[in-house]
N, C-alpha and C positions, 0 to 999 in steps of 0.2 A: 575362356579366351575372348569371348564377346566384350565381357568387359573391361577385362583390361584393354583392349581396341578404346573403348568407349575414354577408358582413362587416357588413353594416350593422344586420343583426340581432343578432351577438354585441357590436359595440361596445353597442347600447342595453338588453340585458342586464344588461352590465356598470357602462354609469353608472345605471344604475336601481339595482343593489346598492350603489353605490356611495354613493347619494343616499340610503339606504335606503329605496327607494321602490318596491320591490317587494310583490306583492300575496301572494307564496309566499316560502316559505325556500328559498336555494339554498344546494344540495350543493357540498363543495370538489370532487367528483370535475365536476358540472357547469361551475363556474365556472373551473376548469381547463382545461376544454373549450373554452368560449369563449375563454378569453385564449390556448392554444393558436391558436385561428383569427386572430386578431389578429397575434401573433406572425407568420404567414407572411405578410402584408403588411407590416406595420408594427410596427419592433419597436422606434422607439423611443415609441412610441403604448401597445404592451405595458409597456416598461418605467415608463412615466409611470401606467398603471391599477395596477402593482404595487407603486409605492411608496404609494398611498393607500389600502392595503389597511391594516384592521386587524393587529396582532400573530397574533391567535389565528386569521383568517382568511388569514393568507402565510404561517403554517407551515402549516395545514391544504393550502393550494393548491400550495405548495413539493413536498407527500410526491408530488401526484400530475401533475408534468410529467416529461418526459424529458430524460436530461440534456444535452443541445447547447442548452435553452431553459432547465435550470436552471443554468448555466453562465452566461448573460448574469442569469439574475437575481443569481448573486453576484458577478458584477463590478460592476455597476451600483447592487444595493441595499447600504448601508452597513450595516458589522456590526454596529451595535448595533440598529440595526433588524432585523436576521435572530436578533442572539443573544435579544433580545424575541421571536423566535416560535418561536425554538425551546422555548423555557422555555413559552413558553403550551403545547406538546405535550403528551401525555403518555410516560414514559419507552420504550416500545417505538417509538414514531411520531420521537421526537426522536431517538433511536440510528438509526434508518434512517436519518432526514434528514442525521445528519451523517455517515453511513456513504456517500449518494449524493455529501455533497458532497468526501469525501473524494479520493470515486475521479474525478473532476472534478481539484480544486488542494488536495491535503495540506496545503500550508502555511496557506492560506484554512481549512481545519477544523480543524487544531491551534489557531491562533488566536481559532477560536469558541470549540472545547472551553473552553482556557483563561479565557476569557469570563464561561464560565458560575458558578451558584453553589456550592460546594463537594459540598455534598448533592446539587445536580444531577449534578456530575461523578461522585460515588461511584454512582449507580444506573446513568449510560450505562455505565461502564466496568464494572461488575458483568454487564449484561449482555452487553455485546463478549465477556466471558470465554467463553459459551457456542458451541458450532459450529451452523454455520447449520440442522442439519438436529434440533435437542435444541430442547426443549419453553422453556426458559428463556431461549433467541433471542427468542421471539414473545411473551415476557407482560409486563404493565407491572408497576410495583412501587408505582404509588397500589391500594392498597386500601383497605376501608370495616373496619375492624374493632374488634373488642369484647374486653375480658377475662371470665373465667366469674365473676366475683364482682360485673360491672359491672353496675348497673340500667339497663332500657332506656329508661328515661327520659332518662335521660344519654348513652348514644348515640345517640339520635332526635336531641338538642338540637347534639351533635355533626357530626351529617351535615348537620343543618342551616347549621349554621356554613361548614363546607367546602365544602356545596355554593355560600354565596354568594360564598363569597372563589374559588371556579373552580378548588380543589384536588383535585375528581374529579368524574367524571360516569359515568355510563349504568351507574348502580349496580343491579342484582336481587338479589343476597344480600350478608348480612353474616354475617362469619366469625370465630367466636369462638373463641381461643386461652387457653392456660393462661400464667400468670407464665413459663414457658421457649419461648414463641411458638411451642407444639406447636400445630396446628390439632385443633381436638378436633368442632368444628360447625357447619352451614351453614346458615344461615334465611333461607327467602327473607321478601322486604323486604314483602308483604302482608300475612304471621305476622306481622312483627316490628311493623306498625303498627294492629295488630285485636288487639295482647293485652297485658293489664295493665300498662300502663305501672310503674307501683310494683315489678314485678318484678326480681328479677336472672337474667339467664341462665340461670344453674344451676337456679335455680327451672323456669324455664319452660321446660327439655327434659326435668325432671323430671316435670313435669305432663304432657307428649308422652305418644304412641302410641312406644313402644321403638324406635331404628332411625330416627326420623322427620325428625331433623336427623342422622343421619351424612353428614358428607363424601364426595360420590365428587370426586376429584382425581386430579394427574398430577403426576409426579415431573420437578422440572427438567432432568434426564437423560434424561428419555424422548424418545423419537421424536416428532415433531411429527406423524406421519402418524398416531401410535398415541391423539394428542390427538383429531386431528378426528375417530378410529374411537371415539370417547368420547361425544366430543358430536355424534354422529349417535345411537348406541343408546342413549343418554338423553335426548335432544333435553333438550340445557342450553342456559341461553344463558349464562353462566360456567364458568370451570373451575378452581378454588384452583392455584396449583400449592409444592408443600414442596419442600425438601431432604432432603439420604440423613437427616438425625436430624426430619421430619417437620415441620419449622419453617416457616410460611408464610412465602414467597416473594417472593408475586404473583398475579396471576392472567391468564388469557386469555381474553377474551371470546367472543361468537360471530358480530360484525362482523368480529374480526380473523380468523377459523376463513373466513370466508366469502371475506374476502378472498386468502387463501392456497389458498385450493379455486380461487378463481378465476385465481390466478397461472398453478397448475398445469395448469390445464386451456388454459390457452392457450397453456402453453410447448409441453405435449405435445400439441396441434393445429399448431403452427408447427413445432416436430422431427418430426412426419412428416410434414411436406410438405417438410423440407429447408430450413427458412427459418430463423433466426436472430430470436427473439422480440423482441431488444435493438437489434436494428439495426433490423427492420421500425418502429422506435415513432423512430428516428432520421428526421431530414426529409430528408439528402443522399439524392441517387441514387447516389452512390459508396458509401454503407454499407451500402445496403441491396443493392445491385447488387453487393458484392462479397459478401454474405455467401451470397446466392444462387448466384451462379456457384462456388464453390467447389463446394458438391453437385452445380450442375449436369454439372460436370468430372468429380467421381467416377461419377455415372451417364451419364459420354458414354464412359469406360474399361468398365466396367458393357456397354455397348449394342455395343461394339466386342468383347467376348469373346460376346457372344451372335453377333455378325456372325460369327466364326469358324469359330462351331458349323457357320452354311448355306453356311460356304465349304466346308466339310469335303464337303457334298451336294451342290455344284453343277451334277454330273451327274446325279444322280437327280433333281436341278429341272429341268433343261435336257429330259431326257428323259419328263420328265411335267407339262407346264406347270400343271395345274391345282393342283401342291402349292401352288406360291406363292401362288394367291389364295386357300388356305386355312390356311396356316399361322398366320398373325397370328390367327387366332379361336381357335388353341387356347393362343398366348401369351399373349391378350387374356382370355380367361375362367380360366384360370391366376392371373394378376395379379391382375385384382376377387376369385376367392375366396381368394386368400392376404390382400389387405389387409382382407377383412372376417375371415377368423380373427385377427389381424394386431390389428387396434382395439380387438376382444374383449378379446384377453390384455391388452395393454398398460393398458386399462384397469382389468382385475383386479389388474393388478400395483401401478398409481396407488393403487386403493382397500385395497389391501392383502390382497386375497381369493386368492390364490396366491402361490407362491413355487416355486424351483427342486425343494422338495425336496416338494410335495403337488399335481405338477402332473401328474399319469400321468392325472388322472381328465380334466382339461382337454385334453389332448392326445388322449386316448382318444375324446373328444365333436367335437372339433373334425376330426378326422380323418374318422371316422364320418359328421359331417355332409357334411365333402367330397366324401366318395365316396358316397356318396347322391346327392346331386347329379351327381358325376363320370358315374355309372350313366344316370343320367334327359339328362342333357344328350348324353351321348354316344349314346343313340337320337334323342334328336332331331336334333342333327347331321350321325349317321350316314344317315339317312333324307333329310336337306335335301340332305347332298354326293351321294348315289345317283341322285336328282332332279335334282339340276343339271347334271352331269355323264358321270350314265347306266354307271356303275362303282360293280357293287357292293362289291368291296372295299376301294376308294377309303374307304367310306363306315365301312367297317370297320376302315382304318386310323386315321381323324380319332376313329374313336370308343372304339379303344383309347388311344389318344395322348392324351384328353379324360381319359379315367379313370385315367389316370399321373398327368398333370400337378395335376388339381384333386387327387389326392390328396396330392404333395408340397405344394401349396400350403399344406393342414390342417394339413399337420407341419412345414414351415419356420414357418409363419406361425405357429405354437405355439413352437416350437423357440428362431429368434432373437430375442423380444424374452427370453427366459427365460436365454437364454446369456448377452447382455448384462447382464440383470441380475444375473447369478451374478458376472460380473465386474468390478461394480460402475458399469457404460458405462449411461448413462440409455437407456431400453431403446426410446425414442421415437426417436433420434437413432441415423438410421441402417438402421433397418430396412428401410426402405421399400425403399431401394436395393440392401440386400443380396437382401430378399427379392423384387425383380424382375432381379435376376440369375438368382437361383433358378429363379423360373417360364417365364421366358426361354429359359435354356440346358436345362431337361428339357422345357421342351414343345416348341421347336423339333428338341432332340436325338433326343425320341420320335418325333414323328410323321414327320420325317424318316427316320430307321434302322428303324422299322417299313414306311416305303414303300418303303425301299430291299429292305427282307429280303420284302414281301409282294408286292409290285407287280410289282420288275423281279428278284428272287430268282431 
């Protein structure tokens, strides 16, 4: 009942927008959302709300479904109708889009490509030339710009124009370049409409405070991680970007910065839990079910070499039964503080704040904190097994075994998300398992062979 409510509130949504009868603006990331929900009922009721979408609103809502649902949109929506939304994009949005639909049916995007207008073709494939992980992947190529000789009256009358014909939007600075499309200065669009119109450029950075339009920008080449470390310590909401002879590019804003913080953050929340970010956004339960069970496999291999460990002691279990119902608490507190050193690093590694070769001081803190901990939990422990039990050494074994364990926890959990990345293995992907192997086989390895050498020595 729940959901059908839920359907019956996304179809009236959507003919509300449709109607344009809505009291708010909706977002393509919402209105996505909704015809996803329709979609798992009824798709050919999806299909029928996506053909009466606008141009500008079915590329927009195209970037943000998955593709098993962008899939039936290109079979179903006619190509001139897609190659209309694509062109309404803007150039970084329209390269994704037909990059999605690529990996879908190549032949259906070769087709589009060809489609489109020439000058559209030269800026997708300008950008396709860069690798996914280079600053010139992510930025568009509509920019707002000026010559230093130009009067800003003529580029006010300019952006005017463009803006109405829809050939850019969500402008804050204009960038003005010399005759060789060197980027020489950045204004934002507040300056540029509070000051003497009659001016020209060069006039008016002349009259500046020194320094007050320089560019801070990012080199097409760069690292895309080294972008968003940009427009964080500037808090920009643009970012020019040149090539090696300085020539403006394009730019990238700080919708698209956010959006790609957000990408990240979710992949690397899904790779440590083992899940597969691509498949989880698929609706089969065989895609998503297999992409799980694979990890689950290597941490059932994983769980099977830690079983080993207690078969190697199963005479010192056999002859002290209370190991058993305490061993799991030193595997168990082991595991929690490796994955909290564990989320640290990997995060400093995301944000760019360590690296394999500046990471002695991380390792050093993270260790330190372990065994601190290690110390404090292993008196309480040792104290709780003495009480339970009524052996005092008992309590002295758990609580050496406690301060082994959490202290490898500090240094694997530092260790392999840094190995990984030294070897270029995304450092999320993976660890979790390696490093509950880790905590697994030295804590059940410790407290075991410590009971064996204290107990029945």
């Amino acid at each position: 009942m729940a959901k059908l409510k839920d359907l019956k509130h996304s179809q009236e949504i959507i003919e509300s927008y449709l109607q344009d009868d809505l009291d708010q603006e909706l977002s393509p990331a919402e209105l996505a959302r909704h015809l996803r929900h329709v979609h798992k009922s009824d798709v050919d009721l999806f299909i029928d709300y996506v053909k009466q979408l606008s141009s500008e609103s079915l590329g927009d809502v195209a970037i943000e479904l998955p593709d098993h649902i962008l899939k039936d949109v290109i079979e179903e929506i006619s190509p001139e109708q897609l190659k209309d939304a694509i062109e309404e994009l803007e150039s970084d949005d329209a390269t994704d889009l037909l990059q999605n639909i690529e990996d879908i049916n190549e032949e259906k995007a070769q087709e589009l490509f060809d489609s489109l207008d020439d000058e559209y073709q030269e800026d997708i494939k300008r950008l396709r030339r860069y690798d996914d992980e280079e600053a010139g992947a992510y930025m568009q190529t509509e920019v707002f710009v000026a010559k230093v000789e130009e009067k800003i009256s003529d580029a006010i009358a300019r952006l005017k124009q463009m803006k109405e014909e829809g050939e850019i939007e969500n402008i804050y600075r204009l960038f003005v370049v010399d005759d060789y499309e060197t980027l020489r200065f950045s204004i934002p669009l507040e300056d540029l409409i509070t000051s003497d119109f009659s001016l020209t450029f060069k006039a008016l950075v002349e009259k500046a405070p020194e320094d007050e339009y320089q560019p801070i920008f990012a080199r097409d080449d760069d690292t895309i991680d080294s972008v968003i470390e940009t427009v964080e310590n500037y808090d920009l909401s643009v970012v020019p970007v040149i090539d090696y002879q300085g020539r403006l590019v394009g730019r990238i804003t700080a919708d698209d910065i956010h959006d790609i913080i957000q990408e990240n953050a979710t992949e690397q929340i899904y790779n440590l839990a083992g899940v597969n970010d691509e498949a989880e956004e698929e609706n089969t339960l065989f895609e998503a079910g297999k992409s799980r069970a694979m990890w689950l496999f290597l941490n059932l291999f994983t769980a099977i070499v830690a079983s080993l460990v207690i078969g190697i002691f199963d005479e010192t279990i056999q002859a002290y039964v209370a190991l058993a119902v305490l061993m799991p608490i030193v595997a168990s507190m082991g595991g929690n503080a490796g994955t909290q050193t564990l989320t640290v690093t990997v995060r400093q590694l995301a944000l760019g704040d360590i690296d394999f070769q500046n990471a002695k001081s991380t390792i050093v803190k993270e260790v330190s904190i372990a065994g601190i901990n290690g110390v404090i939990f292993a008196l309480v422990m040792g104290a709780i097994a003495f009480l339970w039990f009524h052996e005092a050494m008992l309590g002295v074994v758990i609580g050496l075994s406690m301060v082994i364990n959490l202290l490898c926890a500090g240094l694997f959990g530092a260790l392999i998300p840094l190995t990984l990345k030294r070897l270029d293995i995304d450092p999320a992907v993976g660890s979790t398992v390696l490093l509950t192997t880790v905590t697994d086989v030295v804590g059940f390895f410790s407290f075991l062979g410590l009971a064996q050498w204290i107990l029945l020595g």
